[in-house]
C-alpha angles and dihedrals in degrees: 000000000000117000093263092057087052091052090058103040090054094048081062084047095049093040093056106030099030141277111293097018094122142348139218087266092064105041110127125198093245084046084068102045099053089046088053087046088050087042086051093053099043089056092056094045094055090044081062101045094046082062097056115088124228117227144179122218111309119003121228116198088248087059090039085054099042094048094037084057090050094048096048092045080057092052099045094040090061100251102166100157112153115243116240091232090054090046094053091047095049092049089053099047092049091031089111106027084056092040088054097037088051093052082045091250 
């Protein structure tokens, strides 16, 4: 890995797990792979969740239409923002195996 790539890596590592939890001095290769596994799974997470409408109370068809609408511009203009529940889920899942990979173990 060059050192931009680093730089990267370690700004994943930082959004999921936490800010100064590593540098680009300390990125690993297996560091990498298990943010882009957690990235992964996050991105699937919040494509799930984009699909799910939200309603209040009870639903009438005019409220399904209108947040189904919402949801689907969402979906064709590219929004693919990660949930912070799915952020949250994702961090505690890989919390050991990036806290290992980053100390070499």
């Amino acid at each position: 890995m060059d050192i931009y790539e680093r730089e990267y890596v370690a700004a994943v590592i930082n959004y999921f797990w936490g800010p100064d939890i590593t540098t680009p001095q300390t990125v690993t290769s297996s560091a990498a792979e298990i943010a882009y596994k957690a990235l992964d799974q996050a991105n699937v997470c919040s494509s799930s969740m984009d699909i799910v409408p939200r309603p209040m109370g009870f639903p009438g068809s005019t409220y399904a239409i209108k947040e189904l609408a919402k949801i689907g511009k969402r979906i064709i203009s590219g929004n693919t923002l990660i949930y912070n529940v799915c952020k949250a889920s994702v961090s505690a899942n890989y919390k050991t195996d990036i806290l290992m990979a980053l100390r070499g173990i």
